[in-house]
C-alpha positions as CSV (number, residue, x, y, z in Angstrom):
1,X,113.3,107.9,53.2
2,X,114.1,104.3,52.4
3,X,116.5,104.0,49.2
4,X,116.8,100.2,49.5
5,X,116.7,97.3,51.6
6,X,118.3,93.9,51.1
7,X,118.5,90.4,53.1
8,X,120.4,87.3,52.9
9,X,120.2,84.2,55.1
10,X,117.6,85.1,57.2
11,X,114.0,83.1,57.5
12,X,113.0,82.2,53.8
13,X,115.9,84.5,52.4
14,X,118.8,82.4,51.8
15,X,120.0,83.8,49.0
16,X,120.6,87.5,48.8
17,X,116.7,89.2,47.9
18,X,116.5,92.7,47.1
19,X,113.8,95.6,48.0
20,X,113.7,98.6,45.8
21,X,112.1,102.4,46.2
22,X,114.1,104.1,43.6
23,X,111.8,104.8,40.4
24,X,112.4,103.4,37.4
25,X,112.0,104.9,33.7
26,X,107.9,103.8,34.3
27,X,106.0,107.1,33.6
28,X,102.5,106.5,35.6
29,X,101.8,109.1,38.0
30,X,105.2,110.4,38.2
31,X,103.8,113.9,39.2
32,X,103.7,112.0,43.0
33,X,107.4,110.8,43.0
34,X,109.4,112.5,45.7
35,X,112.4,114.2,44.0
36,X,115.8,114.5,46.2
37,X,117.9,117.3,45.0
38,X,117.7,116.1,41.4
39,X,119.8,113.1,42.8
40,X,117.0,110.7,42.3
41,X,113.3,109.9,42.3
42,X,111.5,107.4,44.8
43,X,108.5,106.2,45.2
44,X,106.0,106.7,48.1
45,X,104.5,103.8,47.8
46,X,105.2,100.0,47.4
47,X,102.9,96.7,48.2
48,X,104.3,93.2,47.9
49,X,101.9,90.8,47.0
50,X,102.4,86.4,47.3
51,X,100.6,83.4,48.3
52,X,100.3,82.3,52.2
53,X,104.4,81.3,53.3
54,X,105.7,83.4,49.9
55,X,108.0,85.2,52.6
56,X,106.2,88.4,52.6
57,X,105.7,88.4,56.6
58,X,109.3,86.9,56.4
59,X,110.7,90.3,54.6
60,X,108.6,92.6,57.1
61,X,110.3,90.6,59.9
62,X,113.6,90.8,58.4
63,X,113.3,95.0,58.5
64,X,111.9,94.8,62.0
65,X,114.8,92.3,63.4
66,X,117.6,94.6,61.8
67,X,116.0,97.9,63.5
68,X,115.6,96.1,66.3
69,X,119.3,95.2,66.7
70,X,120.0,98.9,66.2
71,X,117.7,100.6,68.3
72,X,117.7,97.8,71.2
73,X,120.7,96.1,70.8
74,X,121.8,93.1,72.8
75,X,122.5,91.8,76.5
76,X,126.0,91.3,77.5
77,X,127.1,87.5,76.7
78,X,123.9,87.2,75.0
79,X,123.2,85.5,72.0
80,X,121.9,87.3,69.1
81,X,118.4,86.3,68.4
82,X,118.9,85.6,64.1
83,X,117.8,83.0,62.7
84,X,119.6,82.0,59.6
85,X,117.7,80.0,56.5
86,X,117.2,76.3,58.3
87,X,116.6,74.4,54.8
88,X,120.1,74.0,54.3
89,X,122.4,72.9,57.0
90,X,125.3,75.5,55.5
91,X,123.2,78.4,56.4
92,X,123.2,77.7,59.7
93,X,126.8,78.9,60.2
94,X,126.9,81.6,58.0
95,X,126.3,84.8,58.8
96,X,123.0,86.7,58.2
97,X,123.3,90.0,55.9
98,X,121.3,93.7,56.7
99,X,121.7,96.3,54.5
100,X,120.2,99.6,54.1
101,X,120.2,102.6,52.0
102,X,118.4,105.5,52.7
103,X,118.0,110.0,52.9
104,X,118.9,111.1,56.1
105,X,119.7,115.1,56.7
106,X,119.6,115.7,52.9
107,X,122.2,112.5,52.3
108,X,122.1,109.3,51.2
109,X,124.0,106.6,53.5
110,X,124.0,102.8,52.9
111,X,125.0,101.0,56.6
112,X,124.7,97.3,57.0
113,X,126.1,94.6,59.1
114,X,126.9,90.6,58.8
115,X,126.0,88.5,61.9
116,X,125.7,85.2,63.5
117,X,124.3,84.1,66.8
118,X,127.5,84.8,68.6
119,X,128.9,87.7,66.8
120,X,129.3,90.8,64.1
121,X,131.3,90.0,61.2
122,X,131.1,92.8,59.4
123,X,129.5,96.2,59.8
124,X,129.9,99.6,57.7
125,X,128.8,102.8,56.7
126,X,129.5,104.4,53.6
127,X,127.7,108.0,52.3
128,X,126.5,107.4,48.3
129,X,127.4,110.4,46.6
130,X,125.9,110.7,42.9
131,X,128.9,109.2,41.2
132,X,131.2,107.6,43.7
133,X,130.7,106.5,47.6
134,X,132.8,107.5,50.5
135,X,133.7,104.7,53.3
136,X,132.8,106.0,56.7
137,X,134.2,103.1,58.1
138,X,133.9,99.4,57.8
139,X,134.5,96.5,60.9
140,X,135.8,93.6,60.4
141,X,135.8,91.2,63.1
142,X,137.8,92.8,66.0
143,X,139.6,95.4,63.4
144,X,137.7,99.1,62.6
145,X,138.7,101.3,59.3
146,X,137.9,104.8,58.9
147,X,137.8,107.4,56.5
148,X,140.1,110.4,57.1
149,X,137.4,112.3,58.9
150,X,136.3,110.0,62.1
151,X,140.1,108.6,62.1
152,X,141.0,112.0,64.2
153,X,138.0,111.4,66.1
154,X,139.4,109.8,69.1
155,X,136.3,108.8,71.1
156,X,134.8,106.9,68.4
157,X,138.3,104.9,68.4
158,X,137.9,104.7,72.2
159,X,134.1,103.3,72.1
160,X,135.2,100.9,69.7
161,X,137.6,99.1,71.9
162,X,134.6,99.0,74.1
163,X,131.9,97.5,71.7
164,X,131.2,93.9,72.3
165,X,131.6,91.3,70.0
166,X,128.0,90.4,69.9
167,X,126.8,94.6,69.4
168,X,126.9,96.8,67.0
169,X,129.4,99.6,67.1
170,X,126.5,102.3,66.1
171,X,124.4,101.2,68.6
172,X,127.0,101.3,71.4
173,X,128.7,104.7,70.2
174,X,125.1,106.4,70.3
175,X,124.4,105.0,73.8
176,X,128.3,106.6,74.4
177,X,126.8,109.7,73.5
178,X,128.8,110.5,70.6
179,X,126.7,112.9,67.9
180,X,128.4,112.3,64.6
181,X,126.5,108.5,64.0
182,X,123.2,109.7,66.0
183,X,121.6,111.0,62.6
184,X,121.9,107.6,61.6
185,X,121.0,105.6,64.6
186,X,117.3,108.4,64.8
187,X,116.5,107.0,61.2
188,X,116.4,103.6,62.4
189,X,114.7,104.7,65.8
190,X,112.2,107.5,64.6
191,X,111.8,107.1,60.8
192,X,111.7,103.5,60.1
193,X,108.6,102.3,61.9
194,X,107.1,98.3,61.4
195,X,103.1,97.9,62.3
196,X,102.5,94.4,62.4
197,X,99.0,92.9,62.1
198,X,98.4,92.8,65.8
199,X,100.4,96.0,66.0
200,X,98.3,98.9,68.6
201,X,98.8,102.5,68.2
202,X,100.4,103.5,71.3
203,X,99.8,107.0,71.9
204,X,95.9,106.5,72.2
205,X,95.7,109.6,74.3
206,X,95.3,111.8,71.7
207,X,91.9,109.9,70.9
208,X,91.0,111.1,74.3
209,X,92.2,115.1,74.8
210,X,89.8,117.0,72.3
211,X,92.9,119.0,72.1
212,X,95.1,116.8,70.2
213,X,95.9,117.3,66.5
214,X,94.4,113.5,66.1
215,X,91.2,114.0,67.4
216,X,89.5,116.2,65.3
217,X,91.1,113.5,62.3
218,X,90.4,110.3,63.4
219,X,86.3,111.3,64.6
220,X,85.7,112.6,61.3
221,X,87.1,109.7,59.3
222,X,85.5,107.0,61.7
223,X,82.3,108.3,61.1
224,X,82.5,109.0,57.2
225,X,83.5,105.1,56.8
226,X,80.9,103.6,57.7
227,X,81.9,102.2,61.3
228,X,79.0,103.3,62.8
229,X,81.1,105.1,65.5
230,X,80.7,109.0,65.7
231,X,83.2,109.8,67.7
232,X,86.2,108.3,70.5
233,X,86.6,109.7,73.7
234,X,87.2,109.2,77.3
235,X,85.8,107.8,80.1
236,X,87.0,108.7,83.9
237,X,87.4,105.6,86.2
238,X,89.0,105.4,89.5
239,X,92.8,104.6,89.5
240,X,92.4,102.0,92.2
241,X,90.0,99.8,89.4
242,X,92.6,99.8,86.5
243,X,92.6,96.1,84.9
244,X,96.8,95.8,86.3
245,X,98.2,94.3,89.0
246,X,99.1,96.1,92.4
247,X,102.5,96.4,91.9
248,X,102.5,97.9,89.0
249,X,99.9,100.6,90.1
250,X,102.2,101.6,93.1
251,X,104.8,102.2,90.2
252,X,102.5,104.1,88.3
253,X,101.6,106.2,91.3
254,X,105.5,106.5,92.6
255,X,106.6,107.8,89.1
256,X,104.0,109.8,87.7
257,X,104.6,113.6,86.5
258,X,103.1,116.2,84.6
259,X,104.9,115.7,81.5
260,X,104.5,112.2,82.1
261,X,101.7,109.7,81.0
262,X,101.3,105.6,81.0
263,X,99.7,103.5,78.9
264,X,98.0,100.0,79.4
265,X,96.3,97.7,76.9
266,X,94.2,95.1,77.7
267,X,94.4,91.9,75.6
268,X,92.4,90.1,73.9
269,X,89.6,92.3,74.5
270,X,91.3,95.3,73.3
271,X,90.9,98.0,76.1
272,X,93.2,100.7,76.2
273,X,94.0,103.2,79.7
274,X,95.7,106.1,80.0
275,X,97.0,107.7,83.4
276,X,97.8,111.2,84.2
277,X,98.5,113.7,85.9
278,X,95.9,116.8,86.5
279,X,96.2,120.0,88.7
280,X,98.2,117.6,90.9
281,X,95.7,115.0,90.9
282,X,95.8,111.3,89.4
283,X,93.3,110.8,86.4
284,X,92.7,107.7,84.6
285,X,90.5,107.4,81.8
286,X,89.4,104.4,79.6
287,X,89.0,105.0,75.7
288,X,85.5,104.2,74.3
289,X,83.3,104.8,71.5
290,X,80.5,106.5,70.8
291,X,77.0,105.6,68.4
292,X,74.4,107.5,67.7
293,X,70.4,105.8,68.3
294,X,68.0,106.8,65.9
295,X,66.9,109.9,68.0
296,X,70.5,110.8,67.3
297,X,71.6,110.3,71.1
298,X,75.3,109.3,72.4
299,X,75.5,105.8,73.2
300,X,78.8,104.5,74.7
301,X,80.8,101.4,73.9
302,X,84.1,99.5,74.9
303,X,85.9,99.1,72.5
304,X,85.9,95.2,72.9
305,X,82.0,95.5,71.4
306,X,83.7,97.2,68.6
307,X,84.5,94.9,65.2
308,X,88.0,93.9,64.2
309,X,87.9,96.0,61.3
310,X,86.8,99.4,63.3
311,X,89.6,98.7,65.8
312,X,92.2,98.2,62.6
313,X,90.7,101.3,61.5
314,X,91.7,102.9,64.7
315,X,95.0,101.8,64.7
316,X,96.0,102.4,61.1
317,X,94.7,106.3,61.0
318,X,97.3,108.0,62.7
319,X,99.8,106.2,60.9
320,X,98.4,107.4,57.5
321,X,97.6,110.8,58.9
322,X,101.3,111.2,60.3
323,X,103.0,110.2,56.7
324,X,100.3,112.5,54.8
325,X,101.7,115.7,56.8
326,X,104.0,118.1,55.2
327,X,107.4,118.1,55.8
328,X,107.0,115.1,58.0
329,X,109.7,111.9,57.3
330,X,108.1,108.7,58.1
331,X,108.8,104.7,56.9
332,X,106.2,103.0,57.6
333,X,106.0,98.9,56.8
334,X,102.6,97.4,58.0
335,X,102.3,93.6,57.4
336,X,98.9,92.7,55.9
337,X,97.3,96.1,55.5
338,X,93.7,94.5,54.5
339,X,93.6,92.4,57.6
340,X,90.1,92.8,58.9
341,X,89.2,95.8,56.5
342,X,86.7,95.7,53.8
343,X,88.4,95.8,50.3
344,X,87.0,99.2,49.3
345,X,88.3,100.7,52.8
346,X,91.7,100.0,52.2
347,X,91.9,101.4,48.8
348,X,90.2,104.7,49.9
349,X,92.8,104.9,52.4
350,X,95.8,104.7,49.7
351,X,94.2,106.7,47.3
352,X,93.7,109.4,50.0
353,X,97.5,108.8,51.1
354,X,98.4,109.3,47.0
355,X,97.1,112.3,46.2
356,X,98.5,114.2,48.7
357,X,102.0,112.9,47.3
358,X,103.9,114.7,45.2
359,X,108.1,116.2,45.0
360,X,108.2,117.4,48.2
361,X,107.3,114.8,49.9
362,X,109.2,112.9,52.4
363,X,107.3,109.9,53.7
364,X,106.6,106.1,52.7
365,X,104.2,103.7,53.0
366,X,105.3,99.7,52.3
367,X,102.6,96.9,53.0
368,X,102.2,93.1,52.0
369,X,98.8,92.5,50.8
370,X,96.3,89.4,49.6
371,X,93.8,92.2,48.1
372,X,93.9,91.9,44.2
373,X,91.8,95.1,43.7
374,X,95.0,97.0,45.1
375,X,96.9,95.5,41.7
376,X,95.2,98.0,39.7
377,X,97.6,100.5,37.2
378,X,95.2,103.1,37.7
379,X,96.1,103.1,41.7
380,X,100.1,102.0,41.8
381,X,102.7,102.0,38.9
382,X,104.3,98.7,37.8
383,X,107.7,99.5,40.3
384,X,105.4,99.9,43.1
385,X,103.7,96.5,42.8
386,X,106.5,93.4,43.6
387,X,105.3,89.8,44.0
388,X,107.6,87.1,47.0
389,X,107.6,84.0,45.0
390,X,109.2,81.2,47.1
391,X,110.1,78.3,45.0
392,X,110.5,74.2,45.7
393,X,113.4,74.7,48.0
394,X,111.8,76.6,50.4
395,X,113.9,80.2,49.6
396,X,112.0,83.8,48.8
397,X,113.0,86.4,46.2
398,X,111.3,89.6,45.6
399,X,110.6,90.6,42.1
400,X,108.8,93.8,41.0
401,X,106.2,93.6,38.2
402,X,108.3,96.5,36.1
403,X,110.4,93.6,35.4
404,X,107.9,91.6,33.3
405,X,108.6,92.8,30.0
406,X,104.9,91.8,29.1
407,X,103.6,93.6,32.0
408,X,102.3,97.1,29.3
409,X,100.6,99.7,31.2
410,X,97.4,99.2,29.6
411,X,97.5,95.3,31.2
412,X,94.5,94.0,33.3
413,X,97.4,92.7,35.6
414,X,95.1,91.5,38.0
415,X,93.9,88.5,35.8
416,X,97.5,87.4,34.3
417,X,98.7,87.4,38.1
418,X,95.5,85.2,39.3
419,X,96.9,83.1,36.4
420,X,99.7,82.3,37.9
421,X,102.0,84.2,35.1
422,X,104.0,86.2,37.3
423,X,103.9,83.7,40.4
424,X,103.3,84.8,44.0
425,X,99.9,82.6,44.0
426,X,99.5,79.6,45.8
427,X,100.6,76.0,44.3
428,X,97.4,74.3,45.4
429,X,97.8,70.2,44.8
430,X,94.5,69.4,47.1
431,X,91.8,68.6,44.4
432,X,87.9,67.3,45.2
433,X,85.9,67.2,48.0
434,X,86.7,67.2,51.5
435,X,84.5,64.9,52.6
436,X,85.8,61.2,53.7
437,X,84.3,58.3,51.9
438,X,85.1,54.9,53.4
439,X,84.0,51.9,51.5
440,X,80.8,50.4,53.8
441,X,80.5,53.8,55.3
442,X,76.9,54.9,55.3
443,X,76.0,58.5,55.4
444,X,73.5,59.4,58.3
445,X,70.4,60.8,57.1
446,X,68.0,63.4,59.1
């Protein structure tokens, strides 16, 4: 579970902003707080409202460029792709600031790292114990300090003198193979996990094998929310007519198994393929949907006669389905969470995430949002609703609505934000009509 993030110099961030999950003293539906060992209480939830260029994409990208340096890494002599606040010419050689606090294997660890285009600066991992915090081990430039523990452990000395000064040391000592940081390094790979507005769920098989513990989900829900699709399935097409170029079939057909499948989207119209393998033979299969006609026939479609909103819908199911499982740990941060959905859609989808919350859960959902009817009390406590607010110099902060002292629990919150009282709403200077009046000008007239 996420603790805390925090950002500095990056995009619209040049000073250092802030994220939040830990719960404050607020006492709205508390009965849905995860509690961790009696160590603390955090909140499953969190959505960050602000006008268009507040930063709010800028935040999401932040999260998904530092798990992207972990999980990925870099290229050898390659520069590191950051790219430091540009409304200042002092940013630009400064370094840019990650850091993360979050549960892992019933512990709490905070690991971040200082970079530029050319090199760490800093990187460090410290476990936060309820009343002090114990260094794992903290790089500084070309030097490493360790705690007593991993100073005995001699290959983590030894993949250190082999880390490059443009990687980070977990990164390399988990593609070394070492175990003791691979805990930490699966969070950022398996837990954390960004959907971005164009963002396609991947494993789309399961929409196809009636087998699959999506299936059954995702047909039912469709068709209760008014897509006017009954049901997703597959259709069989020959491998040889697959929308992807010849090259890439032969690969396909070279390194297919039986535990194996592939993938392929087609954009922009949205198709999606899958390939596997069947009692030895090659199958290939095209997802499409399926409507009923007034006699209550099957009538198939491809999914690029299928709305915007129905494909969102398809792509943001499994996501909510996998974080409202028990026992399952999941982060996920999807930028613009109403995009292409119907206001009333997207609140039935949080409410039905919400009240399956409650201490024992372990997952967490954190979106950026236009939709006002989300900023209801009723649906999310005050520390679950933050506003970006970027002000005349062009820089981003994060600030959640507990910290508006006039912000009361019985507060139609929604009006006094339209207002302009907390900020996070558009500065609009363009007043009057857009059309052009020129003097002698005369309007034509049908």
């Amino acid at each position: 579970m996420l603790v805390s993030f925090s950002v500095e110099n990056f995009l619209s961030f040049k000073h250092k902003a802030s994220f939040s999950m830990v719960a404050s003293r607020e006492k709205q539906h508390g009965d849905r707080l995860p509690n961790l060992k009696g160590y603390m209480r955090l909140l499953p939830v969190a959505a960050i409202y602000g006008g268009n260029a507040s930063g709010k994409t800028n935040f999401f990208q932040a999260i998904n460029f530092a798990r992207h340096m972990v999980v990925h890494g870099t290229q050898p002599d390659g520069r590191i792709p950051v790219e430091p606040f540009r409304l200042d010419e002092k940013c630009k050689t400064q370094p840019s600031t990650f850091v993360f606090e979050f549960w892992v294997d019933e512990k709490c660890y905070e690991y971040g790292f200082s970079i530029t285009a050319k090199m760490v600066i800093e990187e460090w991992l410290i476990e936060v114990l309820k009343t002090t915090e114990k260094e794992l081990f903290r790089r500084t430039g070309s030097s490493m300090a360790w705690n007593a523990q991993l100073k005995k452990d001699e290959s983590l000395r030894f993949i250190f003198q082999g880390t490059r000064d443009n990687q980070l040391f977990l990164t390399n000592a988990v593609s070394q193979k070492n175990e003791r940081l691979r805990p930490i390094y699966l969070w950022f790979r398996d837990v954390l996990v960004p959907i971005a507005p164009d963002s396609r769920f991947e494993p789309f098989d399961q929409f196809i094998q009636p087998d699959s513990p999506l299936y059954d989900f995702i047909n039912e829900t469709l068709s209760r929310m008014d897509t006017g699709v009954s049901r997703l399935g597959g259709e069989t097409i020959p491998f040889e007519n697959l929308p992807i170029p010849p090259d890439m079939l032969n690969k396909v057909r070279e390194e297919l198994t039986e535990d194996r499948i592939f993938r392929f989207r087609q954009d922009p119209t949205g198709e999606r393929f899958v390939v596997f393998l069947k009692d030895g033979e090659i199958q290939a299969q095209k997802l499409v949907s399926q409507h009923l006609d007034a006699n209550q026939n099957e009538i198939k479609f491809d999914l690029r006669d299928e709305s915007d909103g129905t494909l969102r819908m398809i792509d943001l199911l499994p996501a909510f389905l996998a974080i409202s499982q028990p026992g399952i740990s999941r982060v996920y941060i999807i930028d613009e969470l109403d995009r292409s959905l119907h206001t009333l859609l997207t609140k039935h989808l949080l409410e039905s995430y919400l009240a399956g919350c409650g201490e024992a859960s372990r997952s967490q959902l954190l979106f950026t949002t236009h939709d006002v009817l989300l900023m209801d009390q009723d649906l999310l406590r005050r520390d679950e609703m933050w506003v970006a607010e970027r002000d005349e110099h062009g820089c981003s902060e994060l600030i959640a609505f507990s910290e508006y002292k006039e912000v009361r629990n019985d507060k139609d919150i929604r009006k006094s934000y339209l207002q302009g009282r907390f900020g996070g709403v558009p500065r609009i200077l363009f007043n009057g009509s857009f059309r052009k009046k020129s003097k002698g000008l005369k309007e034509e007239r049908n």
